[in-house]
C-alpha positions in Angstrom: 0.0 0.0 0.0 1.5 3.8 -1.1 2.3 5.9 2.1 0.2 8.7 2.5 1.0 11.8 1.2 3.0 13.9 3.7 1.3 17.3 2.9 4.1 19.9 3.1 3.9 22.4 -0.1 7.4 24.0 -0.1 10.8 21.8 1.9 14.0 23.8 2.5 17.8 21.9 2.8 20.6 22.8 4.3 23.8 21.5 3.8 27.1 21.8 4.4 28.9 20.0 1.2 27.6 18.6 -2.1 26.1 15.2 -1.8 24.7 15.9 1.9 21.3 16.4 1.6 21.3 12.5 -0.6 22.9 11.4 2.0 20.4 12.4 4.9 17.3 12.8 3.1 17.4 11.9 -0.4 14.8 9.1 -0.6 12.8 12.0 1.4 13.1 14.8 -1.0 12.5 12.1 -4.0 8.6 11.2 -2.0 8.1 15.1 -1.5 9.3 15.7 -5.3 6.6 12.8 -6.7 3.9 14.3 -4.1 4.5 17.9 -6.1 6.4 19.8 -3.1 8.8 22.4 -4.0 11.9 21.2 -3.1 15.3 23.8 -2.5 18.5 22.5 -1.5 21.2 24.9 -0.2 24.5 23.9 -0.3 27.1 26.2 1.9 30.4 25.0 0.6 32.0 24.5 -2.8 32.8 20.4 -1.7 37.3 22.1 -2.7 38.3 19.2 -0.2 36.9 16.5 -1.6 39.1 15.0 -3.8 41.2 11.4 -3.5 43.5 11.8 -6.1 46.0 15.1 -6.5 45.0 15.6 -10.4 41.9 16.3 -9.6 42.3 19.1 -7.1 42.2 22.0 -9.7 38.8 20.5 -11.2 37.3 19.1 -8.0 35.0 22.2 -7.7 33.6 22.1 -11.0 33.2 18.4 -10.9 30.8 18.6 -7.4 29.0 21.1 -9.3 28.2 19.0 -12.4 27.3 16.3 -9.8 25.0 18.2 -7.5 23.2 19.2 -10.6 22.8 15.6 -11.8 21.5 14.8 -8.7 19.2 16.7 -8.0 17.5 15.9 -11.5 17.5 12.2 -9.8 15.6 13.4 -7.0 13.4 16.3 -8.3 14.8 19.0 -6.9 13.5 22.1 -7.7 16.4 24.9 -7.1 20.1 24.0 -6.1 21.8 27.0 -4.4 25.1 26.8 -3.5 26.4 29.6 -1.3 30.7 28.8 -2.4 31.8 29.3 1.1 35.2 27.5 1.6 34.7 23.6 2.6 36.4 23.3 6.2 36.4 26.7 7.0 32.6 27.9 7.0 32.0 30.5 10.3 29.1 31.1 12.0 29.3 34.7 11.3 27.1 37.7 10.6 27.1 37.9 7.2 26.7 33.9 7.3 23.4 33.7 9.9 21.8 36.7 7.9 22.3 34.9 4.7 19.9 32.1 6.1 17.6 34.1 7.3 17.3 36.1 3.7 17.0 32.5 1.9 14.3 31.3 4.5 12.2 34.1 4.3 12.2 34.3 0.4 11.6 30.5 0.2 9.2 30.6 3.1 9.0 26.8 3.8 6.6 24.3 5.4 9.5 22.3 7.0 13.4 22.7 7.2 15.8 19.7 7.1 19.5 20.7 8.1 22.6 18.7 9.7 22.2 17.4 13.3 24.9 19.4 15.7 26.5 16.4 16.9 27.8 15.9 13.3 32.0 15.2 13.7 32.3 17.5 10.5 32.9 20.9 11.5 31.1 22.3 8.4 27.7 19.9 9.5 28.0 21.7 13.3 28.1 25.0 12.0 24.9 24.7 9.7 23.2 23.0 12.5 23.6 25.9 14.5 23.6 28.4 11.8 20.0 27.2 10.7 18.8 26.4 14.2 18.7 30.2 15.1 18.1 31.4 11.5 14.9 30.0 11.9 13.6 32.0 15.3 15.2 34.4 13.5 13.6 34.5 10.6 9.8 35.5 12.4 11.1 38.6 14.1 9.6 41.7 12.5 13.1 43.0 12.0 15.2 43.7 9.2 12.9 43.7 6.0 15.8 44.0 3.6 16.3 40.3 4.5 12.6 39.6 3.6 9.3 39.5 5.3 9.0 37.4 8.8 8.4 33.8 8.2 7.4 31.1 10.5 8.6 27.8 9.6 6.5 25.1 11.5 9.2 22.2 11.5 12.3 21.6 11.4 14.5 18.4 11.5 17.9 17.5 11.9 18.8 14.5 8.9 21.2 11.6 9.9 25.5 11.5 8.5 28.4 10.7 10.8 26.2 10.0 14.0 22.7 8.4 14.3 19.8 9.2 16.3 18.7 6.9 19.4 15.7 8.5 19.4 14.5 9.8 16.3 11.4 12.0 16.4 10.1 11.0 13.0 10.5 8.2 10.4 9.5 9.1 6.0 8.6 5.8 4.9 10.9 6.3 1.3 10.4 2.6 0.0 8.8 3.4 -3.3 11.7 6.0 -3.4 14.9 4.1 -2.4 15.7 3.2 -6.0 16.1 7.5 -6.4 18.6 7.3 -3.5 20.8 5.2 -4.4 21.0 6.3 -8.1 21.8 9.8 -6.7 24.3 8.7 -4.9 26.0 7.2 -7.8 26.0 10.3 -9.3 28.8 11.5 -7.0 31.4 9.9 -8.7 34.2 12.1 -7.1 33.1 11.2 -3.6 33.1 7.0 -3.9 36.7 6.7 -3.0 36.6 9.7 -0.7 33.5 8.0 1.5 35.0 4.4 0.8 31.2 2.1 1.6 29.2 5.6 2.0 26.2 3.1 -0.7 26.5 0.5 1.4 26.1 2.3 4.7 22.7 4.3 3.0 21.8 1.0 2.0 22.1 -0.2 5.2 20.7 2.6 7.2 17.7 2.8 5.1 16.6 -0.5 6.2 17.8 -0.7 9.7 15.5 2.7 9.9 12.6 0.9 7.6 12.8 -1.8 10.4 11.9 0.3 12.6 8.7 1.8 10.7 7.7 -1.3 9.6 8.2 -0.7 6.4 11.3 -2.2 3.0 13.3 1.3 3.9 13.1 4.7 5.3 14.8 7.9 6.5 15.2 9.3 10.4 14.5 12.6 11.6 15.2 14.2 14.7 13.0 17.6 15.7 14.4 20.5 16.8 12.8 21.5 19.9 14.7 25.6 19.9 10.9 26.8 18.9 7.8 25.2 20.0 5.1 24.2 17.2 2.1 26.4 16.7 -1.1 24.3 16.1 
């Protein structure tokens, strides 16, 4: 039997590197994409570290780029942004937090999905917390060059390095595993850098699909920084 549809109308990503948001919610985003939600994925950095082999430093950038954009036609994505900060050396800065804030209230979403803070990647801490307070941030009536206050309902943090023990949510993305994984073959330039990273997704998704009683699915953790308005 199909899952139900979810019902959100426009779903905001953050992440810190190229290939993130596949990794933590790509059978997610492929269900909203098929259910007609607007998707937007925002990538912070420009992925410059991730390269395994020294000839490919000088091209890794435009490589990453090529990829994101091949991925995201795998999983419907609607807009791909991708900010260009440094990889390993994005700041929680001014200019940084208001950037969020801007791209939230122009997108004005139903739900956000961003990295969990207990991420060992510095790059996934900072957009955990960067996005965390961009979002209280974003319904102040204050500063309307950045846009118009906005009020996102949800938001959850998506799984990478560490898992949740006790995940708030679970998107039953069976019908949609297939998308995942064929996104995450898209990445070419990242197999040998994240030696088993299909495997482990592979994995995941059903250990998490166990668990909703269902062939796969993805794990969500709520962010409890603002309460939900019902």
């Amino acid at each position: 039997m199909a899952a139900k549809r979810i019902g959100w109308e426009r779903a905001l990503v953050f992440g810190a590197h190229p290939d993130d948001e596949i990794i933590g919610c790509g059978g997610t985003l492929a269900r909203l994409a098929a259910e007609g939600t607007h998707t937007v994925v925002v990538t912070f950095t420009d992925g410059g570290t991730g390269y395994s082999k020294l000839e490919e430093a000088n091209e890794i950038v435009a490589i990453r780029r090529a990829e994101s954009e091949a991925s995201a036609k795998v999983l419907g994505i609607k807009e791909l942004i991708n900010l260009e900060f440094p990889t390993q050396g994005l700041i929680n800065n001014r200019e940084t937090y208001q950037k969020v804030v801007q791209i939230i209230r122009q997108v004005r979403p139903d739900v956000i999905f961003c990295h969990f803070s207990e991420d060992k990647h510095r790059d996934h801490q900072t957009v955990a917390a960067l996005v965390d307070e961009a979002r209280w941030k974003a319904t102040e009536n204050a500063q309307p060059d950045l846009g118009q206050p906005w009020y996102t309902p949800q938001l959850y943090f998506y799984e990478i390095h560490e898992l949740f023990t006790h995940p708030s949510i679970l998107v039953d993305t069976t019908e949609f595993y297939d998308k995942k994984i064929a996104a995450l073959e898209t990445q070419k330039s990242q197999l040998e850098v994240l030696p088993g990273v299909i495997s482990f997704c592979q994995g995941l998704s059903r250990a998490r699909g166990y668990l909703a009683g269902t062939q796969y699915a993805e794990a969500f953790l709520a962010s409890n920084l603002l309460p939900q308005i019902l």
